[in-house]
C-alpha positions, 0 to 999 in steps of 0.5 A: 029287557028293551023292545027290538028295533022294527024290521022293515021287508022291502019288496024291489021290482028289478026290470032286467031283459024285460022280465020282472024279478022280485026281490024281498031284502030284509032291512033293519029300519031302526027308527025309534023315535015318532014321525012328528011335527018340526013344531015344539016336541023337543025342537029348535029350529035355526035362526040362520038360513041354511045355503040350500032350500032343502036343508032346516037346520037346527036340533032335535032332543030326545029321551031314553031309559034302559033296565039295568037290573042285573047290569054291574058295570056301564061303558059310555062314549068318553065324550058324554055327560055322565050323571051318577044320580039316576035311581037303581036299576035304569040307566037315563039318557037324553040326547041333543042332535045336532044338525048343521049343514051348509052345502048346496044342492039339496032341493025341496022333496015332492012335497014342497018341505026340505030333505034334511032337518032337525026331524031327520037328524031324529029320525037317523041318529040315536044311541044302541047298546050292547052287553058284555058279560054284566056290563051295559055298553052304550054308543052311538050311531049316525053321526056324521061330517064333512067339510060343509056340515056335520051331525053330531049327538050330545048326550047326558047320561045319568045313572046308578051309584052303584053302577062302576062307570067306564068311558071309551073313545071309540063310542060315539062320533062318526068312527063309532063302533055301532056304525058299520061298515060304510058300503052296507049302510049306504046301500041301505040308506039308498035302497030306503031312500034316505038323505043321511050321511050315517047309517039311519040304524046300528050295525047289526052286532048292537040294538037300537036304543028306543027313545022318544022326543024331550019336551023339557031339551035336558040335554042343552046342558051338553057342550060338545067337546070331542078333543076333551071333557065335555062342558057344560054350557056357560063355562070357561074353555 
């Protein structure tokens, strides 16, 4: 029904006693979306200069569908926008990655450009999905915070009328259920050499949601609220 997630063999040379020992460890590198430019593709770029040369933050919005053909029932995170105007059979979503960070000590990369930005929050964050019987279940996945910054994924579903909706809390954010437990993606994450505070890929009971860059940003309408109703921009708390 959707395309699978990429899997990546990473060959590790380990030097020990002055043998070398190789390894191959399988990892799932769930990055769905293209290597683009910070340029326009869907991308805003903040005003404010981050506290550290290595950090651009700003926004990445991005785009996905899935074939709900034979789906009956939907989950989706509490906090998501849901639509209920998507033609029958596919299920529409659009995602704002937010990226807000504003510690110090991140440092320029070899080439001279910054270690976390709006590009990565694309890279490293996103939706996966799994079914349960008929029903479609949506998280997400990559989601972080911390006292200095955060990342966090808006999202605007849109889906089938006749799909039954149900919202669950425990979907999104970085207690989503899709993250995994944190020893393995760190792990992962340093073995690839990613700067992110989340697991770039879903745990392995969920899959990847394959998405591209939106042009047009339809998730701006998203207000984030993780304490209530999401809003959506312009009105009253």
């Amino acid at each position: 029904m959707m395309r699978r997630p990429i899997v990546l063999c990473l060959a590790l040379l380990l030097l020990s006693s002055g043998l070398a020992v190789f390894a191959i460890i399988t990892l799932i590198r769930c990055n769905t979306t293209p290597n683009i430019s910070m340029n326009g593709d869907g991308i805003i770029l903040s005003p404010e200069k981050a506290q550290s040369p290595g950090v651009q933050n700003g926004r990445a919005y991005d785009k996905a569908s899935l074939d709900v053909t034979e789906i009956k029932a939907i989950v989706v995170p509490e906090d998501a926008l849901v639509d209920p105007g998507a033609s029958e059979g596919a299920v529409l979503i659009y995602m704002e990655k937010n990226l807000g960070e504003h510690g110090y000590g991140y440092k320029l990369d070899e080439n001279s450009r910054p270690i976390m930005t709006p590009q990565h929050a694309r890279r490293n964050m996103g939706c996966a999905f799994k079914t349960e019987g008929s029903a479609l279940i949506i998280a997400t996945y990559g989601e972080w915070a911390h006292k200095e910054g955060s990342a966090v994924l808006n999202l605007l579903i849109r889906v089938p009328s006749s799909l039954t909706l149900v919202k669950k809390a425990d979907l999104s954010g970085e207690n989503s259920v899709a993250q995994g437990e944190e020893e393995d993606w760190r792990e992962k994450n340093r073995i690839l050499k990613i700067n992110w505070y989340g697991p770039a890929c879903p745990n392995k009971k969920w899959t990847a949601v394959p998405s591209e860059p939106d042009p047009q940003m339809t998730a701006r309408v998203v207000k984030k609220n993780r304490h209530g109703p999401p809003k959506e921009e312009g009105a009253r708390p």
